[in-house]
N, C-alpha and C positions, 0 to 999 in steps of 0.2 A: 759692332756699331753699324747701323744701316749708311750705308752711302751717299752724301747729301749727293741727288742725280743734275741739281741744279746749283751753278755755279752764277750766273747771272740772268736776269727778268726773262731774258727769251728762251731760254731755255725750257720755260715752264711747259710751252707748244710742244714739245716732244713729249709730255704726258697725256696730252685731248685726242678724241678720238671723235668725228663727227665735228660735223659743221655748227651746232648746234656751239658744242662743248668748248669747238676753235675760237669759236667769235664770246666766247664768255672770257676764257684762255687770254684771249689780245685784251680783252678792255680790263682787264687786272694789268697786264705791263703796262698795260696804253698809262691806266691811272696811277700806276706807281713811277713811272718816268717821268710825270708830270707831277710828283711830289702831294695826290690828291690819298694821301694816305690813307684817314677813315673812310673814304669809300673804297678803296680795294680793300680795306680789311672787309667790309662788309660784303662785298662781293665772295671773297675768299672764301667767309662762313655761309654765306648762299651755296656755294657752289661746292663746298664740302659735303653740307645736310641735303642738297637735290640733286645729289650722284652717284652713284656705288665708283667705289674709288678702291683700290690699291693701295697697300700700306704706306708704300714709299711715296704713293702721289701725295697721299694725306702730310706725310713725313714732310714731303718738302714744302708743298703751301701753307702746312702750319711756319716752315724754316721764313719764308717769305714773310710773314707776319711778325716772324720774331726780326728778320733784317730791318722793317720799318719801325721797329720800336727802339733801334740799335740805334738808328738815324737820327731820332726823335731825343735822344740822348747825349748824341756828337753834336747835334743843333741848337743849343737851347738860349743862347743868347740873343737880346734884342738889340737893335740899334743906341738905344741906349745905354746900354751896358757897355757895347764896345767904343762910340765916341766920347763917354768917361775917361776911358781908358789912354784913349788916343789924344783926349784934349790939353793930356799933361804936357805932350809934345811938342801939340799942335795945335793951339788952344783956339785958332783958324778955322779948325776944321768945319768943312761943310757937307750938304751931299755932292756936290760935282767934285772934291776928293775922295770921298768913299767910292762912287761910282768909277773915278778911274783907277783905284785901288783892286776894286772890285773886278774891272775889268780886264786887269794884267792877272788876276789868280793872286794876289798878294792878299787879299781879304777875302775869305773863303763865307760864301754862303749857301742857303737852299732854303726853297720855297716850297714851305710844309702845308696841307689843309689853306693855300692861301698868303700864307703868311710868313714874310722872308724872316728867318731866324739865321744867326751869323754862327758858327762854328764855334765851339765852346774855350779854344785858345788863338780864334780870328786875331783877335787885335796885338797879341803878344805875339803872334807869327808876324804881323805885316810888319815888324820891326829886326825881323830876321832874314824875311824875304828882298824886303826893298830893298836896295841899296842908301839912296837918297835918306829915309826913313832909319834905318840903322844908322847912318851919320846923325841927324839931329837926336836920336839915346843918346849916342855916345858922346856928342856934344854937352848934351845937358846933364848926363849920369855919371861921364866920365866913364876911362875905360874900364875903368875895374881891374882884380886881380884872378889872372886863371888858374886857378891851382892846378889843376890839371897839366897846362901846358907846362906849367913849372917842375912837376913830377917828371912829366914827360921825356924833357931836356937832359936831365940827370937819368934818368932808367932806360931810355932806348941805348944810351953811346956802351952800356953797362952791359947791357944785353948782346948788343953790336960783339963786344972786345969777347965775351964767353961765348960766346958762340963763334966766332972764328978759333976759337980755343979748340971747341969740343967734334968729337965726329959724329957727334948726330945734331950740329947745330943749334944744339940749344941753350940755354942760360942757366943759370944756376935758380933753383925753384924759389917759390915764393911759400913758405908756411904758411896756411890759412882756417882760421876755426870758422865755419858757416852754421847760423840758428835762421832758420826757418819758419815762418807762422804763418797761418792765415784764420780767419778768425770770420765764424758766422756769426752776426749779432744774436742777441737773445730775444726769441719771439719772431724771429725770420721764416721758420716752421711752426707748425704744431710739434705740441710736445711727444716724445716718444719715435717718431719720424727718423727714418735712417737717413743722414747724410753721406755719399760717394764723394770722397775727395782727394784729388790727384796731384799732388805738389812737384816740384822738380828735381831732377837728382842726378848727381854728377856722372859724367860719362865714365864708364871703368875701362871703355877701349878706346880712350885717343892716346897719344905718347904722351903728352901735353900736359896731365893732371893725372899724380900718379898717386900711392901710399895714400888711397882712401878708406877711411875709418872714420863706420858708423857709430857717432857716441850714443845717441838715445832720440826716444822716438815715444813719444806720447801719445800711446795709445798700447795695448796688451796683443795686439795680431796687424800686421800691415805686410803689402805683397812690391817686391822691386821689380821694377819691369826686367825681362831678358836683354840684354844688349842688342839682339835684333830689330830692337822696337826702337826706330830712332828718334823719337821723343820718348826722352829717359824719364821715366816718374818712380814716386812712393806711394802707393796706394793705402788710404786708412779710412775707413768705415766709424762713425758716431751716430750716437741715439741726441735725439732732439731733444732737452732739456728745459722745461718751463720757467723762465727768468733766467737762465742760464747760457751767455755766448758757448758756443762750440769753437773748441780752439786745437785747431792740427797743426802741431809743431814737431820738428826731428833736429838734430844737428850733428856735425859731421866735421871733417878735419882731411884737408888734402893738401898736396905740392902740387904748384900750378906753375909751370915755365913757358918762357918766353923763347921765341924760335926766328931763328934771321938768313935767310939762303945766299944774301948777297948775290943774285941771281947774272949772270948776263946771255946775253941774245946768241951768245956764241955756245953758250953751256946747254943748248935748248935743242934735242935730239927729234927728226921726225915721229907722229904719232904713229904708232898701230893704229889703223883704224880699223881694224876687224877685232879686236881685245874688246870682251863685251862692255870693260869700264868704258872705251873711248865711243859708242854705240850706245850705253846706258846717260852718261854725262854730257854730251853733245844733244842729247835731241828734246825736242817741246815736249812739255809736259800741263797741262790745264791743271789751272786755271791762267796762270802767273807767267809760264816762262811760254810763251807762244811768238812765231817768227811773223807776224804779221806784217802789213804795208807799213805801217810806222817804225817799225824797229830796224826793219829791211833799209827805211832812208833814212836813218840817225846811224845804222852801221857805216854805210857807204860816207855819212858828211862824217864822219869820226874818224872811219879806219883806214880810211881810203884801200892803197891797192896794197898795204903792209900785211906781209904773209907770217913774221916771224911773232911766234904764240907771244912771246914777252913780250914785246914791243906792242902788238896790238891789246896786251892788256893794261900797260901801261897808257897807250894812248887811251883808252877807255876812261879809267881813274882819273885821268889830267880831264877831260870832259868834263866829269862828274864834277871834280872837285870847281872846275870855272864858272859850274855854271846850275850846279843845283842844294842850294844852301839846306841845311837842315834846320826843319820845323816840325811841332807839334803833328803826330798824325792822324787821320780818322783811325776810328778801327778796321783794322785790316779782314773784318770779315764782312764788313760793308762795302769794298772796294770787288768789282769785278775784271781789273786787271792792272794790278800794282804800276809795274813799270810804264805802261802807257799813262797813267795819272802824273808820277813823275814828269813826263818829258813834255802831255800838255798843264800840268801845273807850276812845271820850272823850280818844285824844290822838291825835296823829300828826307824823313828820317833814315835812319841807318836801315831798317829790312828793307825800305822800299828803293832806295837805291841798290844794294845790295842783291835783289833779286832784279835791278835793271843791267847792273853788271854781269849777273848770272848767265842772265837772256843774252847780251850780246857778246857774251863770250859764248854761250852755245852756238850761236848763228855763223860765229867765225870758225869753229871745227875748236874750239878750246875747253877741253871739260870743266867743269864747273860745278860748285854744286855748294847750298846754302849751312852757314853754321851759328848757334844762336845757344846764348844763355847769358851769362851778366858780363856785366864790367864791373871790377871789387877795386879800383884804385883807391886808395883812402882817400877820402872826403868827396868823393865821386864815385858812388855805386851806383847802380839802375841795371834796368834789362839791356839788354844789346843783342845786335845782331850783327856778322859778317860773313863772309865766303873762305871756300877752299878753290882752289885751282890745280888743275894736275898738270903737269910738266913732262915731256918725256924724257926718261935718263934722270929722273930728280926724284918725282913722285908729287905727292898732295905738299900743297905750300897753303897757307893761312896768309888771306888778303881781305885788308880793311877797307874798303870802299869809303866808308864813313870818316872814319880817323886820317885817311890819305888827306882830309880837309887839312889839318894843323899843318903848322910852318916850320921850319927850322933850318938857321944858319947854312950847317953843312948838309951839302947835297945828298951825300949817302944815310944821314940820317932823313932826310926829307923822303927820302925815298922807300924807308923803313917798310911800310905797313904795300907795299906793295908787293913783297916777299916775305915779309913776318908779320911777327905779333907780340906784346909783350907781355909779361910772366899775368898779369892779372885778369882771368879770364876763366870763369867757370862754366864749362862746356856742355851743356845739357844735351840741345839737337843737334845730329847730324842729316839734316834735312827739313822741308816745307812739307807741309801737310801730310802727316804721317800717324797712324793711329798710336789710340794710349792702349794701354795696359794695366787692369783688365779694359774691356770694352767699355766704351759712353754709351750708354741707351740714346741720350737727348745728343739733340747738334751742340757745337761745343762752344764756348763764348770766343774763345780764338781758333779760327777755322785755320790760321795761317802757322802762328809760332804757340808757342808753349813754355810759359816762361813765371807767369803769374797763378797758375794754376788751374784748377777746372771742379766746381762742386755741382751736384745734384741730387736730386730725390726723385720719388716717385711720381712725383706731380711735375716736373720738368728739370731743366739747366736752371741754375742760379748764374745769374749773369754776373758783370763784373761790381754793377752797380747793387750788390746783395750783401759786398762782403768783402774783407778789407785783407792786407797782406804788409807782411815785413820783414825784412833780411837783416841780417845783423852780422857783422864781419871782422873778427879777433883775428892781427897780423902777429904771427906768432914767432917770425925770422928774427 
């Protein structure tokens, strides 16, 4: 796969050449910073058709075209739509609430071609964001019941007791049958047309998820990525079929365990710092994990002058958890720099804190480094994402940034996810932005994780909005 060489709008100047070319170069960022989207697309194909251009220039300003159509997507709701929403509430509402809504980042917008369109889960975030706002739901909705935390309560202390059992700290595993699909509707291609589709597939090198076996896989030839490739796929090939969905499904069968270090500050041995891991894991990496002016002064108001690796990642986590709620998020290949969005938006889902956590543990000398694929809890699956951290004298520990949100009673279980993980978690990446196997021709709908999959043809990526996906989860313990 060619190397998208741009990561965000300005970057595009490192491909113009001449004065001419520069000042075409600026007025495509100029207009796409200001959200004047059909005219930079059409600038775009001006300045494609009246230049001889390089494969990768073309590559990436077509990339650029396709990020404004990504946006155009994560945008589509009107003010309408969301003061429905919010009038259940708020039945008050006016615009000097949306505007101060608006103004704290708790109601997310953009002004496309003109015309402000509100984020396509705006109004069901501002009631996860706000605090104020989250009180009158739960005023009117009542709290509800979490299953989850209820799971939770019962399976961390569980996990907790076998693993202080075991000498490799872990818990007793979790049986699990995993079916797979994704599903290109019928008439999405012409017919005859090869579909490229890359689905997800359990890691075979973590400790974590072990006795994996392939039951079946629909289709007669499909390729497993090497373990080197740290986004783990299935690869399988289909012909395009006239009134006929194309449907790529596999399933599969693993033990998944849960893992607990019970860590303290005193078990915490100085780093190697010349061992290429603590040299590979400490330092920036583009797009995501960069040491910038802002990270530089959210480390120093967070970590102050605490040298000891645990303690400054714990103080990290307690941050997080104070002070950036999770919500619905853009897509992460629209965003050009995760963790800065986070800390001027004041929330974030699991990858995007998760890679804020990453950042400021590299910046502290603390390795780090991203890990993602589901969460299979019964009655609470979905994608997920968290981290590893390496420890010296310990090694890689599995840390939930996200899940550090939940509460509980005892302290050591509160503490849980800041040194484990528990048994429900199917492991795909071990890393951010990392190629597939075989190669993507086209840029890929997830520039960041890889969790939902990835199709294409010869005519381009099928984005996410082409084609639909489903996991299905038989707990077999």
């Amino acid at each position: 796969m060619k190397k998208i060489l741009i990561l965000s709008i300005l970057a595009l100047t490192l491909c113009s050449c001449g004065n001419k070319k520069q000042k075409t170069i600026d007025s495509i960022n100029s207009e796409i910073a200001a959200g004047n989207f059909a005219l930079a697309d059409s600038l775009i194909n001006n300045y494609i058709a009246q230049n001889q251009l390089s494969e990768d220039e073309i590559y990436n300003l077509k990339f650029q075209k396709d990020l404004m159509h990504r946006k155009r997507l994560d945008f589509r709701k009107t003010k309408e739509d969301v003061v429905k929403y919010i009038s259940k509430y708020y039945p008050e509402v006016d615009d000097t609430m949306l505007a101060k809504w608006e103004n704290a980042k708790a109601l997310a917008t953009m002004t496309i071609d003109g015309e402000k369109k509100y984020f396509n889960s705006a109004a069901r975030n501002l009631f996860r964001i706000d605090k104020d706002a989250l009180q009158r739901k739960i005023e009117i909705d009542g709290e509800g019941i979490d299953e989850l935390q209820l799971l939770l309560e019962k399976h961390l202390p569980a996990v907790m007791k076998q693993a202080e059992e075991s000498p490799v700290r872990q818990s007793l595993p979790e049986k699990m049958k995993i079916t797979y699909t994704l599903t290109v509707p019928a008439n999405t291609l012409p017919a005859n047309e090869t579909i490229r589709c890359w689905l997800p597939y359990p890691r075979t090198d973590n400790r974590r998820q072990t006795n994996i076996e392939l039951l079946s896989v629909d289709a007669d030839h499909y390729q497993i990525s090497p373990d080197e490739y740290l986004h783990k796929s299935i690869y399988i090939e289909k012909t395009a079929k006239e009134n006929e969905p194309a449907v790529f499904q596999y399933s599969f069968v693993m033990s998944a365990s849960g893992e607990w270090f019970n860590l303290k500050p005193e078990n915490i041995k100085p780093y190697d710092k010349k061992s290429e891991l603590y040299k590979k894991y400490t330092a920036e990496r583009s797009a995501h994990v960069i040491f910038n002016n802002l990270i530089k002064e959210y480390s120093d108001k967070i970590v102050g002058k605490e040298t000891n690796p645990l303690l400054v990642s714990n103080k990290i986590l307690q941050y997080i958890k104070d002070n950036y709620p999770w919500a619905s998020a853009l897509e992460y290949s629209t965003m050009s720099n995760i963790p800065e969005y986070v800390i001027e938006n004041n929330h974030g889902d699991c990858g995007m804190v998760g890679l804020l956590y990453i950042t400021l543990c590299r910046y502290n000398g603390i390795p780090a480094k991203w890990q993602s694929g589901f969460m299979l809890h019964p009655g609470d699956v979905n994608l997920h994402d968290w981290a590893e951290t390496y420890f010296e004298g310990i090694g890689w520990v599995p840390v939930d940034p996200s899940f550090i949100r939940h509460s509980f009673a005892d302290s050591d279980v509160n503490a849980f996810y800041s040194n484990g993980i528990d048994a429900y978690r199917w492991i795909v990446n071990d890393d951010y932005s990392q190629e597939l196997y075989p190669a993507k021709k086209y840029p890929r709908s997830e520039t960041v994780d890889f969790q939902r999959g990835e199709v294409e043809w010869k005519g381009g990526n099928l984005y996410f909005n082409k084609w639909k996906w489903n996991i299905d989860v038989e707990y077999l313990n």
